[in-house]
C-alpha positions as CSV (number, residue, x, y, z in Angstrom):
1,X,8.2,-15.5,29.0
2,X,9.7,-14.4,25.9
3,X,7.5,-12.4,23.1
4,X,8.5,-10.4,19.9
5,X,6.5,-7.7,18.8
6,X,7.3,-8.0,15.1
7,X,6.0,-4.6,14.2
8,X,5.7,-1.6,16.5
9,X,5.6,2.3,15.5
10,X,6.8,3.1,18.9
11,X,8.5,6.3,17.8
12,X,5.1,8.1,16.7
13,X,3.4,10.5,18.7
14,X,1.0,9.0,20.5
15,X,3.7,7.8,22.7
16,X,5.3,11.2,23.3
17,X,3.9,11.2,26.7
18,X,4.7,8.0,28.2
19,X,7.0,6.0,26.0
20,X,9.2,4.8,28.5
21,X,6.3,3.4,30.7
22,X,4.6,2.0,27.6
23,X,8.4,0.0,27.4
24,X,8.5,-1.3,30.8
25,X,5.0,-2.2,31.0
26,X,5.5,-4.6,27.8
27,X,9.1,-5.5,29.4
28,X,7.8,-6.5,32.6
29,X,4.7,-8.3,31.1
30,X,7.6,-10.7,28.8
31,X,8.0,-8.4,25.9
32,X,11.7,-8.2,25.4
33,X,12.0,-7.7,21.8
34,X,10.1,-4.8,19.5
35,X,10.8,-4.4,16.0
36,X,10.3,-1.1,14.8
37,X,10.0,-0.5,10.7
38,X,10.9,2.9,9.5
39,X,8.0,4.8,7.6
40,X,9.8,8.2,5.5
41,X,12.6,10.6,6.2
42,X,10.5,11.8,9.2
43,X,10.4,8.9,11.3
44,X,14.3,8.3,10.5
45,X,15.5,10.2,14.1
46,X,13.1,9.2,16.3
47,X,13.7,5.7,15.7
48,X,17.2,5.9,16.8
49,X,16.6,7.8,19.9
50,X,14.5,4.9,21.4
51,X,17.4,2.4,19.9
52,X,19.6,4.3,21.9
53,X,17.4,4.4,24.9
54,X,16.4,0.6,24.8
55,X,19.3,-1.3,23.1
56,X,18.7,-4.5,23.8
57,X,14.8,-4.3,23.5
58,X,14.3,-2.2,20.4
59,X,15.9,-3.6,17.0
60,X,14.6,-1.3,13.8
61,X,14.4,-2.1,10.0
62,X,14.6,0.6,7.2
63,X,12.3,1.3,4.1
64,X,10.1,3.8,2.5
65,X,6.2,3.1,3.5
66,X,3.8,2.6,0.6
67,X,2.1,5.5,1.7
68,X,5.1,8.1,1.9
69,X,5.8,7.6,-2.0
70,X,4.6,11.0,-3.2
71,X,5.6,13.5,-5.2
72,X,9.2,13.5,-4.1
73,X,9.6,9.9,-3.7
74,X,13.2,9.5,-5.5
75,X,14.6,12.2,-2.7
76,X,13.2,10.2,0.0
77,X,13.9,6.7,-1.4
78,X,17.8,7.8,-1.8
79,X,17.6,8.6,2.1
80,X,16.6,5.2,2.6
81,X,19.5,4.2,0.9
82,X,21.7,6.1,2.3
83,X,20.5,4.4,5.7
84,X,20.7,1.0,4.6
85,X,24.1,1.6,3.4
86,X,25.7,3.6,6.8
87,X,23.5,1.6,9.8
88,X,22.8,-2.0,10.6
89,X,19.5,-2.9,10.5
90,X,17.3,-6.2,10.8
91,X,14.9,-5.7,7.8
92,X,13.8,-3.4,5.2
93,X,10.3,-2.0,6.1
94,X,7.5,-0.8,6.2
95,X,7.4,-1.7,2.4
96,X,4.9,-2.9,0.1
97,X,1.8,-1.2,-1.4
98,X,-1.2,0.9,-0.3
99,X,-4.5,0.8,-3.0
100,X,-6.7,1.8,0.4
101,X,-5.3,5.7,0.8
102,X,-3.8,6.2,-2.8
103,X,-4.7,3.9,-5.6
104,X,-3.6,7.1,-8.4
105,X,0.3,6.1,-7.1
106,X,0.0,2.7,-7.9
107,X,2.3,2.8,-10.6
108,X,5.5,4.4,-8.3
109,X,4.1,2.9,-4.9
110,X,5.2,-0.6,-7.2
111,X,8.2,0.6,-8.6
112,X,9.6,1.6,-5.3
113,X,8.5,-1.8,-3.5
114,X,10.6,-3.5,-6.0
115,X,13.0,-1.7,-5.4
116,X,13.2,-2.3,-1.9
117,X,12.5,-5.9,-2.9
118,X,15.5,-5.7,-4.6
119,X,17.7,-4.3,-2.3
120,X,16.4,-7.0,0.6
121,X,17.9,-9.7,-2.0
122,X,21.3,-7.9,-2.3
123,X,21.9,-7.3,1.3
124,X,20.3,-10.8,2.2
125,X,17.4,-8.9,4.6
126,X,14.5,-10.0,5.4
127,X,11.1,-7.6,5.0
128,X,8.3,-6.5,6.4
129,X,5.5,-6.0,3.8
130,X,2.4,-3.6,4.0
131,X,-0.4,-4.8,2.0
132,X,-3.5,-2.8,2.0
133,X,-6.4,-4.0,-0.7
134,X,-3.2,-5.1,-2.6
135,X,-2.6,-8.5,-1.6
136,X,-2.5,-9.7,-5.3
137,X,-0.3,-7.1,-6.4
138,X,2.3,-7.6,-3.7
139,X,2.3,-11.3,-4.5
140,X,2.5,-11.1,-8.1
141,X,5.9,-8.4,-7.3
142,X,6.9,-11.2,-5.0
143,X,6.6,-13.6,-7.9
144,X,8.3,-11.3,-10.1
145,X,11.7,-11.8,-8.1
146,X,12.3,-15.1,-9.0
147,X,12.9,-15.4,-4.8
148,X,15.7,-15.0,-2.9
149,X,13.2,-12.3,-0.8
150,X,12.0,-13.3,3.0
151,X,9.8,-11.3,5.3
152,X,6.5,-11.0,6.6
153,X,3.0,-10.2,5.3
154,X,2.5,-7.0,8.4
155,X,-1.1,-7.1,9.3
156,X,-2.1,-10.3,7.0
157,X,-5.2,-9.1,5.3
158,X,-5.6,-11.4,2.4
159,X,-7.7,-14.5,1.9
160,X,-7.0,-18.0,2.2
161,X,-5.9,-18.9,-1.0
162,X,-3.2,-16.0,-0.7
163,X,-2.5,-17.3,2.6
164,X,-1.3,-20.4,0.9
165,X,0.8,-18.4,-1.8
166,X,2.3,-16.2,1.0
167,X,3.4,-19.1,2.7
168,X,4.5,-21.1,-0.5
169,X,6.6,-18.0,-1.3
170,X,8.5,-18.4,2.0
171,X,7.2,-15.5,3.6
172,X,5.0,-15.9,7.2
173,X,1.8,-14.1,8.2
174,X,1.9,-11.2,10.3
175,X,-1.0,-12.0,12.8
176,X,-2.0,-8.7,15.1
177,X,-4.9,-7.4,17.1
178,X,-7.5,-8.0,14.4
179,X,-7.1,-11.8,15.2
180,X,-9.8,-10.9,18.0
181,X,-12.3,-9.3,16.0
182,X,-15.9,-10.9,15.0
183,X,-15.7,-10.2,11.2
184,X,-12.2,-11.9,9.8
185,X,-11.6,-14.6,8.4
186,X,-7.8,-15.3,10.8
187,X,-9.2,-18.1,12.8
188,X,-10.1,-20.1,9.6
189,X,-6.4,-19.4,8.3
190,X,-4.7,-20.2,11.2
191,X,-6.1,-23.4,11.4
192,X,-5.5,-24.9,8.4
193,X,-1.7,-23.5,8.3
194,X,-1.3,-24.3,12.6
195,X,2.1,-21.9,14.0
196,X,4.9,-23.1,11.3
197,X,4.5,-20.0,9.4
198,X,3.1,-17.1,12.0
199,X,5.3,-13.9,13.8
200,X,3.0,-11.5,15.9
201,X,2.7,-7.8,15.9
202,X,0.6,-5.4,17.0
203,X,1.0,-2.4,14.5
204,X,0.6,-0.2,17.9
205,X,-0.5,2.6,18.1
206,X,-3.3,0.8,15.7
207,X,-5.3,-2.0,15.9
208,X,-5.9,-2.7,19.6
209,X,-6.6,-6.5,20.6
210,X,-10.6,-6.6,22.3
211,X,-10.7,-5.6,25.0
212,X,-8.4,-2.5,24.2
213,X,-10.1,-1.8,20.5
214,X,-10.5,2.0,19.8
215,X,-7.8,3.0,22.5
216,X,-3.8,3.0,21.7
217,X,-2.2,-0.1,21.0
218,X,0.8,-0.8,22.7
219,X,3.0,-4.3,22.8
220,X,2.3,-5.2,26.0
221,X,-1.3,-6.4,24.7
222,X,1.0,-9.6,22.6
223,X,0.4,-12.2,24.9
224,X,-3.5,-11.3,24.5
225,X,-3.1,-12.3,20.4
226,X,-1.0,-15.0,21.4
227,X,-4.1,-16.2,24.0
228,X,-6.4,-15.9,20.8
229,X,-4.5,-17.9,18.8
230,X,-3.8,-20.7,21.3
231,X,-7.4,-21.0,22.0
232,X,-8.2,-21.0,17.8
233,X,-5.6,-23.8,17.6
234,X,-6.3,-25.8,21.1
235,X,-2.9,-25.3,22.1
236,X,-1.5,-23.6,25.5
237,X,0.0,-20.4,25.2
238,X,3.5,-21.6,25.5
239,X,3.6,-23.5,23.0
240,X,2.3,-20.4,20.9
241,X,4.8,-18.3,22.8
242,X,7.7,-20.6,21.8
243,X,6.7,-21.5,18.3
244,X,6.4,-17.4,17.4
245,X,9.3,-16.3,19.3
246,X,10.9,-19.1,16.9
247,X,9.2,-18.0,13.9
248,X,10.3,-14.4,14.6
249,X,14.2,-14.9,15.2
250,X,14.3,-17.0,12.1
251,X,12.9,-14.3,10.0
252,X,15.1,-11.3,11.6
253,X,18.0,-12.4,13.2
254,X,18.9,-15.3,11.4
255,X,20.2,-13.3,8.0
């Protein structure tokens, strides 16, 4: 088998201990590619350690998270681009807007994503959006660009009408561990848009799949989402394994 992990933060330090066993477990279990986003200037170094380390399994993107635009945020967003414009990457991420942590940045949170937006359009990369009680914000930026942007909706937390605008837009939905969870409303959205327009993730260390929820995440749990999914939809797993493997490499490596 043959999974992406669409959005991993394997270089954080909840992996400090074991990283390397956390890789061949989701390896040997069919996980052969994990996309890692950047978050800040931070995060920058150990992301290229494990791209060294793992080559062919680790492939990373480059942004400025929602959440790291503080006080300082024109030094760190001209690291970004000095990144972008010295280093091949497959996307520009983690980007997007946060009203959950830090509603009082609005303002520069937007002006940054744009930005980023921006810059996805000139280098013809696709992105991978955080959206955090901001879905109609994000859309409306999205809107704003006249297209020409591509990506995903990380962690799709929106409802189904936004679905449908997220997907009319282009863009796919970013399904993860929450898909197995009692209280959302995924199931309901996956069934009325089917695979066409679905890459998953697991946002690890966060948002465990049951029966892992409350413990690390890690991308060896994918085929568990992937077994949510197919059973939402009817479907066997390979054909949710193929059709999101599909999904993913048209979004990321098809620029």
């Amino acid at each position: 088998m043959n999974w992406i992990d669409t959005h991993t933060h394997l270089y954080l330090q909840e992996f400090d201990k074991d990283r390397e066993d956390v890789m061949k477990r989701s390896i040997d279990i069919g996980v052969r590619k994990m996309l890692l986003p950047n978050i800040d200037s931070m995060s920058i170094f150990s992301m290229y350690e494990i791209k060294d380390k793992f080559p062919d399994n680790i492939d990373l993107m480059m942004g400025l998270h929602p959440c790291s635009v503080m006080d300082n945020y024109l030094e760190e967003i001209k690291i970004i681009e000095n990144e972008l414009s010295q280093n091949k990457f497959i996307g520009i991420g983690e980007i997007g807007i946060d009203l959950y942590w830090d509603a009082l940045t609005f303002e520069n949170q937007k002006k940054v994503f744009k930005l980023q937006l921006q810059w996805a359009k000139e280098l013809n990369l696709p992105v991978s959006i955080h959206s955090r009680e901001a879905t109609k914000e994000v859309i409306d930026c999205l809107n704003e660009m006249n297209g020409g942007v591509k990506g995903v909706f990380h962690c799709f937390s929106g409802n189904i009408a936004q679905a449908r605008e997220v997907v009319e837009l282009g863009m796919f939905l970013g399904i993860g561990g929450v898909v197995t969870y009692k209280k959302t409303n995924l199931p309901e959205i996956i069934t009325e848009l089917g695979l066409e327009h679905i890459v998953l993730e697991t946002d690890a260390p966060y948002l465990s799949p049951i029966p892992y929820r409350g413990t690390r995440n890690e991308s060896s749990y994918i085929p568990i989402i992937g077994e949510r999914i197919a059973n939402i939809l009817g479907l066997g797993l390979q054909s949710v394994l193929e059709a999101t493997w599909r999904n993913s490499v048209k979004v990321f490596f098809n620029s």
